[in-house]
N, C-alpha and C positions, 0 to 999 in steps of 0.2 A: 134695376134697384136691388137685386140679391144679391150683389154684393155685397153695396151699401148695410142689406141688412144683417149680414155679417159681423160688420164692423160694431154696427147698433148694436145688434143681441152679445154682442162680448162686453161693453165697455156698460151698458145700464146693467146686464148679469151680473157686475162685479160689482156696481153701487149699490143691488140688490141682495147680492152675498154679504155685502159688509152692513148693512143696517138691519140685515133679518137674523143676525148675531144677538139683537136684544127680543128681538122675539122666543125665540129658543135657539139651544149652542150646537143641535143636527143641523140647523135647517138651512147654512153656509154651504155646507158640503154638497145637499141634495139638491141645492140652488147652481153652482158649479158644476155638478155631474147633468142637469137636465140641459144647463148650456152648449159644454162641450159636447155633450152627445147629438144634441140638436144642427150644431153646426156640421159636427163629422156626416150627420144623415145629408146634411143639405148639397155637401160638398161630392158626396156619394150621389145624389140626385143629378149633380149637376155630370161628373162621370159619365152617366147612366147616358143621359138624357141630350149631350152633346157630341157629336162623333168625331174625334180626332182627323185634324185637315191631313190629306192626303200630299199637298205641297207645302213650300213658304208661300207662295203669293199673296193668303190674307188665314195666319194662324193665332188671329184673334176669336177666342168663340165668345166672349161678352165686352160688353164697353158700355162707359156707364161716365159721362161726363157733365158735370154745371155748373156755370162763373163761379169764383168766389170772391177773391179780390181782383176783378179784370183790371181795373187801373194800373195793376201790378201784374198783370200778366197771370194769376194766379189761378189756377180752375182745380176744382175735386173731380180727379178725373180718374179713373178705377177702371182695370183691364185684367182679362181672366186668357190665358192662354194656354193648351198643355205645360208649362214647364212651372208654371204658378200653381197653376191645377196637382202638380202633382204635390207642391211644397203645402198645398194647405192642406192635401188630406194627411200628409205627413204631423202637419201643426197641429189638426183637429187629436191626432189620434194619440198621439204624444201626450197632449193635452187632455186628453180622458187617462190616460193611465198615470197622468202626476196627480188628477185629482184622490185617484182610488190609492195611491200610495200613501197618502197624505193622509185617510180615513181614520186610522190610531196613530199617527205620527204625532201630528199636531194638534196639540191639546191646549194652548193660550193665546189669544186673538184669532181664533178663528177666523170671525168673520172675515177681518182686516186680509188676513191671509189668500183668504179664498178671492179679495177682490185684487191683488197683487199678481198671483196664479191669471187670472182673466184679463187683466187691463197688459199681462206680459204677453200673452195671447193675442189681444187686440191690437198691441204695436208690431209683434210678427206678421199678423193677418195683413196690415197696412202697407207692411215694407213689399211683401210679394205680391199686392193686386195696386200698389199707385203708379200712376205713370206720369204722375206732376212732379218734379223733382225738391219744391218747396213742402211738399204733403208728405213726400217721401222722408224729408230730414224731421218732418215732425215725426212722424214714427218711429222714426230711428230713436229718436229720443225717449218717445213713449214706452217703446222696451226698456228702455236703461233703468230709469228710475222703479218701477215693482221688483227687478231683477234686484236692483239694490238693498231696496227693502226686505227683501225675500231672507238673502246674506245675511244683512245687517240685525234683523231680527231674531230669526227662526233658526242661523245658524250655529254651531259651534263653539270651541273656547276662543279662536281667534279669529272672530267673526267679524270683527269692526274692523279690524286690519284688511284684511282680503274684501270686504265692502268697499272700503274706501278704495283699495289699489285696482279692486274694476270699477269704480265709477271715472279713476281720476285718467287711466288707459285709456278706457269709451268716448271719454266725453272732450278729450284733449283730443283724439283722434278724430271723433264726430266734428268738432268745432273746424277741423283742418278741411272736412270736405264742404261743410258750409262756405268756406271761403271759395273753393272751388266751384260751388255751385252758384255762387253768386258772379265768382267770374266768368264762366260759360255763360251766367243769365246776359252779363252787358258787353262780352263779346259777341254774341250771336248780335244783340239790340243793334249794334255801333256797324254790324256789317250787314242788314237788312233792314235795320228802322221797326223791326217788330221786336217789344220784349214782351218775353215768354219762358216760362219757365215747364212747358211742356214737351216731354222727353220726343215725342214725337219731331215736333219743329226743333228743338237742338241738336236731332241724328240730320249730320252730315252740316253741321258748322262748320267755316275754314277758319282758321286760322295759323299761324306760323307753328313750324315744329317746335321751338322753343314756349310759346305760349301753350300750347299742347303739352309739354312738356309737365309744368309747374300746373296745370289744371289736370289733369292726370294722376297727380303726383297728392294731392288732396283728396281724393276719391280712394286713390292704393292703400294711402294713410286709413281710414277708416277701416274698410273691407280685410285688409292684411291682419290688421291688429285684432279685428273679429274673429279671424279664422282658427287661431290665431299660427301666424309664420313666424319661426325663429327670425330675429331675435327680439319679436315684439309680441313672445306668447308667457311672459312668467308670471301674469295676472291669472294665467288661466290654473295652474295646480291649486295656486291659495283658492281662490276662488271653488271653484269644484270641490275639495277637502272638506270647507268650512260650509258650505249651503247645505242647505237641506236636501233631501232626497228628489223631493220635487225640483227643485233648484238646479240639481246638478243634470236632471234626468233633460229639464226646458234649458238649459244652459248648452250643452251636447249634442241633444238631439235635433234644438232649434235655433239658439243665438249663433250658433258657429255657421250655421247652412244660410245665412242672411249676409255672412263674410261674402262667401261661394258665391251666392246670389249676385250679388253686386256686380262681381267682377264678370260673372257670363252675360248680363243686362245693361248695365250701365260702362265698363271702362272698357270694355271691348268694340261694343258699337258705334259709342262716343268718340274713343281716342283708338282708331285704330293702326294710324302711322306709327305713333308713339308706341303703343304696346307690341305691336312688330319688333321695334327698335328694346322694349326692356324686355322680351321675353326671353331671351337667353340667363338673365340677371335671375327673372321669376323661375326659370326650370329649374335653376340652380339653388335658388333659396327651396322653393319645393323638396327637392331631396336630402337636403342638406335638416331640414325640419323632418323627413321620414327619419335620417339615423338618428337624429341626436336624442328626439322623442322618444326611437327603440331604445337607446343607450340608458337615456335616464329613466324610463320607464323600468327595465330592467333590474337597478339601483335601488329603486324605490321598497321603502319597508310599512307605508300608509299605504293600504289598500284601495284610495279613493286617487291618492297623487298617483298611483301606478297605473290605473285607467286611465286618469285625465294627461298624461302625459302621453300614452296609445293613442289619444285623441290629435294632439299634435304632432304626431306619425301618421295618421291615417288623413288630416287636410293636408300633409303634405304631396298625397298624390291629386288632389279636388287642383292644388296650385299646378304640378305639372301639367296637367291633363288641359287647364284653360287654358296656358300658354303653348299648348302645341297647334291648336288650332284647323284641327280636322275633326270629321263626324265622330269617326270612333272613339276617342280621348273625351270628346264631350259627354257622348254617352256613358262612355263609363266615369266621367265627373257625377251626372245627376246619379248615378247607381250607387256613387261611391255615399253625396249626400244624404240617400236614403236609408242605405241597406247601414252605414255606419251612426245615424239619429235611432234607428231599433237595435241594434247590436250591442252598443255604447253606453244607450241610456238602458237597456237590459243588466247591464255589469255593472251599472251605478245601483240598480235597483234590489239588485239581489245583494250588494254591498250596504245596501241599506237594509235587507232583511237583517244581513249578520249583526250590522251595528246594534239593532233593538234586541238581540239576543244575548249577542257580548259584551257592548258598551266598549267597546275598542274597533281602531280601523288596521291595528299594529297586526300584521301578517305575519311578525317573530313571536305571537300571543297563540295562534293558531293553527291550524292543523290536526287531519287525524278523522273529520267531520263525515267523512264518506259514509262512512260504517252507522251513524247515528242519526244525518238527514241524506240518505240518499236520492231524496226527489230531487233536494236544492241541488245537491250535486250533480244531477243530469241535465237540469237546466242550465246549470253554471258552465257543464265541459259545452253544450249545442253554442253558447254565446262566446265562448272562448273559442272553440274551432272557428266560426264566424270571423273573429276577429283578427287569427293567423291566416285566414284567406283559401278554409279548407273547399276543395270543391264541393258541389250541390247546395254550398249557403252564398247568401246571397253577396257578401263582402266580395268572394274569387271573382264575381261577374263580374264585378268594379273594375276593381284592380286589373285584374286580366285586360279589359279593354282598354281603362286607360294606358297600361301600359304598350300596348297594340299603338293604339295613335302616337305615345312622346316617342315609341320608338322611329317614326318617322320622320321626325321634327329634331330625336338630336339622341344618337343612339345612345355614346358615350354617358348621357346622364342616365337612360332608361336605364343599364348595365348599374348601374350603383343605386337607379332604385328599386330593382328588385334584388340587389342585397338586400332592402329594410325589408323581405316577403319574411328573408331565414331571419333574421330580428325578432320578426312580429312571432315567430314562433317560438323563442327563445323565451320570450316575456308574457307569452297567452300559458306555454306551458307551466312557467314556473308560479303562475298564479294558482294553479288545479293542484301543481306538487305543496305548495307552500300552504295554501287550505284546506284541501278538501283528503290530502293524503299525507304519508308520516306519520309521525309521532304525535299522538294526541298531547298539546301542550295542555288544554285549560278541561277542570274537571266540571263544567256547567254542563246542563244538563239542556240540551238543546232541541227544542220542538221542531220537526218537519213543516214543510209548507200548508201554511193554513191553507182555507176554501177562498179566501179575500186574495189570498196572496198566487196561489193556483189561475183563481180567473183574471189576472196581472199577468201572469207569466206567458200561459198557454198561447192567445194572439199575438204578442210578440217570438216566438216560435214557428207559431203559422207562418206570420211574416215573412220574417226570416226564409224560412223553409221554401215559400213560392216566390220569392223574389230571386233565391240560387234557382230553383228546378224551371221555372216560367218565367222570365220577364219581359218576354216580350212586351206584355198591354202596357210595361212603361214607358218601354222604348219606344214604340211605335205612339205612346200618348206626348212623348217627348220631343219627339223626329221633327216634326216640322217647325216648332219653336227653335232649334237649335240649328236648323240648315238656316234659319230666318239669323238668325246672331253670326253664324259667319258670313252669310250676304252683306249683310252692316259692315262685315269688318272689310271684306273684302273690295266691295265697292268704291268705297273712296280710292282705294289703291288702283285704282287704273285711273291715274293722271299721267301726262307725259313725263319724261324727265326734266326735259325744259321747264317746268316750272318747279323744279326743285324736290318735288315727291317721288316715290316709291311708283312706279309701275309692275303691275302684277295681272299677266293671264288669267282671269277668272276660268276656273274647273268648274265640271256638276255639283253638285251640293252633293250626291253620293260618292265623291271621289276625293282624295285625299290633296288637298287645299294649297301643302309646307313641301316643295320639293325642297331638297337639301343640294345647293348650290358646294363646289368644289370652296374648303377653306371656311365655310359658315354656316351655324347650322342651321343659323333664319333667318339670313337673307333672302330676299324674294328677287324671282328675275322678272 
């Protein structure tokens, strides 16, 4: 049931943030802060208290399922594993540092606010512990709409614009895997007489490579667009630009890692002939999203689009990394999920100190700041190194492996994405030159990092810091979830060829998965 009461304590905490608004205008905030703090302890508890399985054979450490609409195949079924485990303490903690950013930000409708914050919270929390694939689209959805709100309100000058083009991206993409998932629910039914929309019973469904195909292809829709992959990412600058600090900090750190999510959970174990067959396509869009993101990031003279376009550079290696399909590349997938949700939503954060100080995001306004807030500035260079992939932070772990695995799977693209490494450097540096050094443009007179803004920054550093020098307790918390996703994938692929499928030697689960046949780089023999 701790899951479950996960889910509870987020979604009443925010019907409780928003009506303790007429009680007095603090009591939203400290209503928010005792939640997410609550869940982050529980989630910490739960760390503690469960010890990472040593194989895949059963890398489930809770399960938590009961009817809902049986007649419909329908159950609230809820499962905790290392790699979920890791996304929530990620969500919890993200999720405490957007409420404390938010402390003097947001000064009209609080309450409202604070239950948007928590019910956006509650749809993440949903997405990473359901394992009903009907329960699953409700969440998907239950993020959407706060997120929108969040925009739509608390945002910016062109706030209604970038609200509407992510709700209309999300939800035209959402709508596409609903079809998908309703067509797995009545091809699984029609080829065993059991419907069910329980992820379990629909790992290792048959059906023809072309029905695969076009149900595959509904699920990519979403998750792609999440991520977001060139050429289905240009909701994501309006969007980040115009939100709120809180907004873009839960937008970065957490809506895009639900993209990620998907595609390691759901399209890989589901469809895994199929995504054999597009993963050449996916390596390809991957890197092709690492330059164009450095390129335009580069370009950018708003300080909020120049981050949020590093963002779609940085899921461009989360893409290659799933489609190579060995341990290493995963691991540095979940690394890359993490260490870039604190990195990312750090450079949003600190981009939102300047805005409350300058009242501009224009980078051509600024400069010269070294000399005046040199705290902010040391904070600023730790999160920008982080983000060109300097060793001992925790970004280089990422990168590094994943790059390790795609180079096994298809060197030629590794070879072009770590050109996007000298990129990332090109566009981390000229944010430090363009801020924080030169010519002082603007004669404001600007305050160093408050004690609010200090206890915001500092655990995100930490982070950072022991995720580059230690990460083992990730990997190792990760490890067996992850040898368990390419078993899935793997599995089905040992049919003959007489029946028209992929035959593939299954390897150890520590041994690299994709040999690279003469002529292609992912064909399997």
């Amino acid at each position: 049931m701790i899951l479950a009461w996960l889910l509870v304590l987020l979604l009443v905490g925010g019907v409780l943030a928003w009506v303790s608004d007429r009680v007095h205008a603090q009591l939203p905030r400290w209503v928010a802060l005792s939640v997410t703090m609550a869940c982050l302890l529980i989630t910490l508890f739960l760390w503690l208290e469960t010890p990472a399985p040593v194989n895949s054979t059963d890398t489930w450490l809770l399960r938590y399922e009961v009817p809902w609409i049986p007649q419909w195949g329908v159950s609230f079924s809820l499962a905790l594993d290392g790699l979920s485990l890791l996304m929530l303490a990620l969500t919890f903690f993200i999720g405490l540092v957007s409420v404390l950013i938010s402390w003097k930000e947001i000064k009209n409708r609080v309450g409202f606010f604070h239950f948007n914050i928590l019910w956006v919270l509650a749809g993440i929390t949903g997405v990473f512990l359901t394992m009903d694939l009907f329960l699953f689209y409700f969440f998907w959805e239950v993020m959407l709409i706060p997120m929108y709100f969040l925009i739509g309100i608390w945002g910016h000058e062109n706030r209604t614009y970038a609200a509407y083009k992510f709700f209309i991206f999300t939800q035209a993409s959402g709508l596409l895997m609903l079809l998908s998932i309703l067509g797995l629910y009545f091809v699984h039914g029609a080829a065993t007489g059991s419907y069910s929309f329980n992820y379990f019973d629909l790992l290792g469904t048959d059906f023809t490579p072309k029905t695969g195909k076009w149900l595959m292809a509904g699920f990519l829709a979403a998750f792609l667009v999440k991520l977001p992959v060139v050429p289905f990412h240009s909701w994501l600058p309006d969007a980040h630009s115009q939100a709120p600090t809180a907004g873009s900090v839960i937008l970065a750190g957490l809506l895009l890692k639900t993209g990620a999510y998907g595609l390691l959970r759901f399209v890989i174990p589901l469809f895994p002939e199929n995504a054999e067959i597009f993963a050449p396509w996916a390596m390809f869009l991957g890197v092709l999203g690492i330059l164009y993101g450095a390129i335009l990031a580069f370009a950018q003279t708003d300080l909020k689009r120049l981050i949020a376009y590093t963002s779609v550079s940085h899921m461009g290696f989360v893409v290659l990394g799933v489609f190579a399909f060995n341990q290493l590349a995963y691991q540095g997938v979940v690394m890359q999920m993490i260490t870039h949700g604190i990195s990312t939503g750090a450079l949003f954060i600190l981009a939102g100190f300047l805005y409350d100080r300058l009242h501009t995001r224009d980078i051509r306004r600024m400069g010269g700041f070294w000399a005046e807030i040199p705290k902010m500035g040391v904070m600023a260079l730790v999160f920008v190194m982080a983000s060109l992939g300097l060793p001992g932070l925790g970004n280089f772990i990422a990168e590094f492996l994943t790059l390790l695995g795609s180079w096994v799977a298809n060197p030629l693209l590794t070879i072009f994405a770590t050109v996007g490494l000298v990129a990332a450097t090109v566009y981390s540096l000229r944010i430090m030159q363009k801020v924080f050094y030169g010519k002082r443009e603007n004669t404001h007179s600007l305050p160093d990092l408050s004690l609010r803004e200090y206890l915001i920054a500092l655990p995100l550093v930490a982070a950072i810091l022991w995720l580059g020098l230690y990460p083992q307790p990730v990997l190792n918390r990760a490890q067996a979830s992850l040898e368990e996703q390419l078993q899935a994938y793997t599995s089905p692929l040992q049919k003959s060829s007489s029946s028209g499928q992929v035959s593939l030697k299954v390897l150890p689960p520590d041994s690299v998965l994709i040999p690279k046949p003469k002529g292609a780089s992912h064909a399997l023999k």
